[in-house]
N, C-alpha and C positions, 0 to 999 in steps of 0.2 A: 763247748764253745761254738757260737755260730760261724759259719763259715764265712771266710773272709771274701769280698768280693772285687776281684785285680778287674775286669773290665767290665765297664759297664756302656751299656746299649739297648737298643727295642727295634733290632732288625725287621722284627716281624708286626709293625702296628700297622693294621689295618685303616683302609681311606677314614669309612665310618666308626671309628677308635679314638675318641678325641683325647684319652690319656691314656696311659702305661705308666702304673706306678711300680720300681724296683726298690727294694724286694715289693710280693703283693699284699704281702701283710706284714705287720711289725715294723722295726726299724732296721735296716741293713749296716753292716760293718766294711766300711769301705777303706782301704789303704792309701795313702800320699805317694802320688805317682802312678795310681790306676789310669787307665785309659778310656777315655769317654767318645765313644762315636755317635756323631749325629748326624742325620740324614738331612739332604735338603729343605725338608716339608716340617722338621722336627725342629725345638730346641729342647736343652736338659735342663730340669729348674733343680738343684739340691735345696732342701727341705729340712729344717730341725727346729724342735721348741717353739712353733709358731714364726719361723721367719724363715726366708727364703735367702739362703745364702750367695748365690747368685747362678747365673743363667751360660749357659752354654749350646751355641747358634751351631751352624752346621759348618761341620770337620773333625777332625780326630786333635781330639786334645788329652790334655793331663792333669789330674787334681795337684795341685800344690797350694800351699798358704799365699804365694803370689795370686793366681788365678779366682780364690777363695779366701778373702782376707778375713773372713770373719773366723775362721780357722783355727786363727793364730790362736787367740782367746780361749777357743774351745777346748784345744791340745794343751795348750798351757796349764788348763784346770780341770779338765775331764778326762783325762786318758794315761794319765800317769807316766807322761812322757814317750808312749808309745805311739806308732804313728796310724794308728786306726782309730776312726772314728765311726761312730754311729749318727744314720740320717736316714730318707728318703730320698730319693733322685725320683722326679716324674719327666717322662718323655710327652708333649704338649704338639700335636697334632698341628699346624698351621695352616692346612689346607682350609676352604670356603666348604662349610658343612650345608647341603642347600636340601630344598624339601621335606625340611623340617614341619611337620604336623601341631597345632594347636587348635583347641579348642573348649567349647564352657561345659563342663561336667554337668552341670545344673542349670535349665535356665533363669536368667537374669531376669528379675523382676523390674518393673520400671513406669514411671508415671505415663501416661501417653493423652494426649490430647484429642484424639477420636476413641479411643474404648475406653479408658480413665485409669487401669491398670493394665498393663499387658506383660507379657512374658515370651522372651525373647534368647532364640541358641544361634549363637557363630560357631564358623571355622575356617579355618586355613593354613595356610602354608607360609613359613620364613626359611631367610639361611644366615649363617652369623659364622666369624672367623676371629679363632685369636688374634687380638692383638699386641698385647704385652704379655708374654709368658708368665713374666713373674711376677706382676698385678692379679692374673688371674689366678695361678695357684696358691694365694697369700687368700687370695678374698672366696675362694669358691672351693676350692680343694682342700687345700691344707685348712682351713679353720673348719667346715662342716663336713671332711672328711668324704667330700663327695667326689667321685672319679671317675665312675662307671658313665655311660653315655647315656643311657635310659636313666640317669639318677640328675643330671644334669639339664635333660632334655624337660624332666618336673619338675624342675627348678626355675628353671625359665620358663615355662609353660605358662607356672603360678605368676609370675612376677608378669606375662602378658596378659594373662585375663582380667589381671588386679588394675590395669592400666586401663585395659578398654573398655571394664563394667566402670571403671572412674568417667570416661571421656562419654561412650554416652548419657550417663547420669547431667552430666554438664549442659552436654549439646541441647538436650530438651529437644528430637527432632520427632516429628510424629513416626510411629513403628513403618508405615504405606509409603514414607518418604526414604527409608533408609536404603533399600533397594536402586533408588538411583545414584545414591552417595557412599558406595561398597568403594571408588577410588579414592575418594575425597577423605574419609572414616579413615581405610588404611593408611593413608599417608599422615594422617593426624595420631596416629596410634605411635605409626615409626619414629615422628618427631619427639612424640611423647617418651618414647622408651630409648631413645639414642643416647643421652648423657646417662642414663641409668645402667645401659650397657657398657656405655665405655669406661664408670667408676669398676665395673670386673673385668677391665681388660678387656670387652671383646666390642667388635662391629657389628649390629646389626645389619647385615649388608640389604635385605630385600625383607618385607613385610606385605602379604596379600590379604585381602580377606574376602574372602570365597564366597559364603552364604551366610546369608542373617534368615533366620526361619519363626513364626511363629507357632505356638501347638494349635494340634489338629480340630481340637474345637472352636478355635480362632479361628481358624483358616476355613470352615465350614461355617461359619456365621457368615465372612465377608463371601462365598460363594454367592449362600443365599440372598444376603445384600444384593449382588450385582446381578442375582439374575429377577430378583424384581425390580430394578432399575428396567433392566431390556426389556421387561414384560410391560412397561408404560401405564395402560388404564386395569386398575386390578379387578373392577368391575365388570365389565367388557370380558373379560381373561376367564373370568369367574364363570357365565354367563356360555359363554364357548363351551367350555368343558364338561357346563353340565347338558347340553346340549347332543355333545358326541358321546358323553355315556348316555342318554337315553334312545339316541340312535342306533347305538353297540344293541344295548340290552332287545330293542323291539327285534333285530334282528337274529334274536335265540329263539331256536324252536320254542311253542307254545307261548311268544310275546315277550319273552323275557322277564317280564314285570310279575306276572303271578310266579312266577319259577323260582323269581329271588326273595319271592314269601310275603311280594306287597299284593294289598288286594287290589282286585278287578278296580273295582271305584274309585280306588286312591289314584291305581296306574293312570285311569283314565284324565282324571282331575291333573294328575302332575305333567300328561303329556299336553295340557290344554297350557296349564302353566308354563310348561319351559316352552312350550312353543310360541308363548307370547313372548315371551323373556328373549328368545333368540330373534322374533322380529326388530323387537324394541335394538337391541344389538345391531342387527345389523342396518337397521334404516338408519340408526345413528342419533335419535328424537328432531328429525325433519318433518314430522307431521304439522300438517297447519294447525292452526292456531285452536283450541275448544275440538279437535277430533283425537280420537283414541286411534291407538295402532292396531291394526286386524293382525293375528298372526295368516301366512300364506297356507294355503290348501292345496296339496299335492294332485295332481291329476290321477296320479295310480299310489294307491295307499298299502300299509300293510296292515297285520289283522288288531295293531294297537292304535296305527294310527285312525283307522274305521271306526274303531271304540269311540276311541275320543271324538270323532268328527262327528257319531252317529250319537252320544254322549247315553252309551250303552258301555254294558259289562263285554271284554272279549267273548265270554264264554256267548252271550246272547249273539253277538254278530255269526261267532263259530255254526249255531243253529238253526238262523235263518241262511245261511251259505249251503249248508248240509240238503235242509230241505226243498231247496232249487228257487227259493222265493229272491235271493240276494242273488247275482252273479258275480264268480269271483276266480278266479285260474289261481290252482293248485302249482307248485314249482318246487319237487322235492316235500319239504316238509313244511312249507312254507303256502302262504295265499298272497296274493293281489287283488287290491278291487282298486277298479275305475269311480274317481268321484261320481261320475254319469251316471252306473250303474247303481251309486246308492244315493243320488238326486233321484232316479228313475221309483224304487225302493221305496222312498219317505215319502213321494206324491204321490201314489198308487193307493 
């Protein structure tokens, strides 16, 4: 025979414990006239065949058919006139449960008005408190059998994701606007889920929402977006760049330009090119009207820019420097020549 159980209590429920079900499995045998203590923070809901017989707040009370009328019934036909009856008693937590964790397992697909599809993850934090014991263990406990706080905590979880991939579906806000409307959102969430709550008995007391995120290839498209936005004329930008790599490269032992495997005549022809291309750039197309733009002539060259200016191969300029006919100062591994000196050079 199971044992019989004279008092019943949950001395030991922890804050974050939001039930204590007695016994913790089956149904328990309880006697008429046991003794039921409940703690401040607590009340006892008794529990049988789907109803909730009634509730007991905080104090030291006693079971009798008075205090539990539905009782009467029970004893009269289930117990064979003995004064023990079989039930569940749950101990129901009343304290405000706060930072509470939710968020979308999956992100949430959704129309958007600047990308056309987008895919979108929340999260955040609620806190919620019972508020009718025996509401709530009718509609959440005792029918789904759920009790544990990690079982309750997915329970509601689901029931707020289902609310908030509804609202923004609704709202139709662009994904780049939502970020300013993280209080606006939350509080349309909480409105949304308030009577929803309070049919299981409980108050949503506080509802946040933290972060709206989109995925990382999203989030690296609008980078790139903004920083061609800042970059302005993409031309111009174009033009720069290829400018300071041909500058980098002349400045690698032996020109740079033969080293990275382009020939002598191409390097020469491409430094004529971008050096046109970087005038054009930086005059801005201020030339008068029927004249071309000259690119600028450096007064002291190096041994690519001499190429091009002399519209020779490096190697040719390297062998008249060699044989004393060009003048030109050595600098490490590197050369210098004065335009003068190879004006001097070509009119001779």
């Amino acid at each position: 025979m199971a044992r019989i159980i004279d008092v019943v209590e949950a001395p030991d429920q922890r804050r974050d414990q939001m039930v204590v079900r007695i016994p913790e499995v089956g149904s328990g045998d309880f006697r008429l006239g046991s003794a039921v203590n409940v703690r401040e923070s607590q009340a006892a809901v008794f529990y049988r065949d789907g109803k909730a017989m009634d509730v007991f707040r905080a104090g030291r009370h006693h079971v009798t058919t008075a205090n539990l009328p539905l009782l009467s019934g029970l004893l009269r036909l289930g117990t064979g006139g003995r004064d023990v009856f079989t039930a569940e008693a749950y101990f129901v937590n009343l304290v405000e449960f706060t930072d509470w964790k939710w968020g979308t397992p999956e992100p949430i697909t959704l129309r958007d008005a600047d990308f056309g599809i987008v895919r979108l993850r929340a999260f955040g934090n609620y806190s919620v408190q019972v508020t009718d014991p025996q509401l709530f263990v009718t509609k959440v406990v005792g029918t789904g059998g759920v009790y544990r706080t990690s079982e309750i905590q997915d329970f509601l979880r689901g029931m707020i994701i289902a609310r908030f991939t509804d609202l923004l579906g609704e709202a139709k806000v662009p994904a780049l606007d939502l970020p300013a409307l993280q209080d606006e959102v939350g509080a349309a969430v909480r409105a949304k889920l308030g009577d929803e709550f309070d049919a299981f008995g409980l108050a949503l007391k506080t509802f946040f929402l933290q972060n709206i995120s989109m995925p990382e290839e999203v989030q690296k498209a609008i980078d790139q977006r903004a920083s061609m936005g800042a970059i302005g004329d993409m031309q111009r930008f174009t033009q720069y760049q290829a400018a300071q790599a041909l500058r980098d490269a002349a400045q690698q032992e032996g020109g740079g330009l033969t080293g990275a495997g382009v020939g002598l005549g191409a390097g020469a022809g491409l430094g004529a090119v971008m050096g046109q291309a970087m005038g054009q750039a930086m005059q801005g197309g201020q030339q008068p009207e029927g004249q071309s733009a000259e690119p600028a002539t450096p007064d002291i060259m190096t041994l690519s820019e001499a190429a091009a200016y002399m519209r020779v191969g490096e190697e040719d300029v390297l062998e008249v420097i060699k044989s004393g006919d060009l003048k030109a100062k050595k600098i490490g591994s590197s050369y210098r020549i004065s335009k003068q000196a190879i004006d001097e050079f070509l009119s001779s």
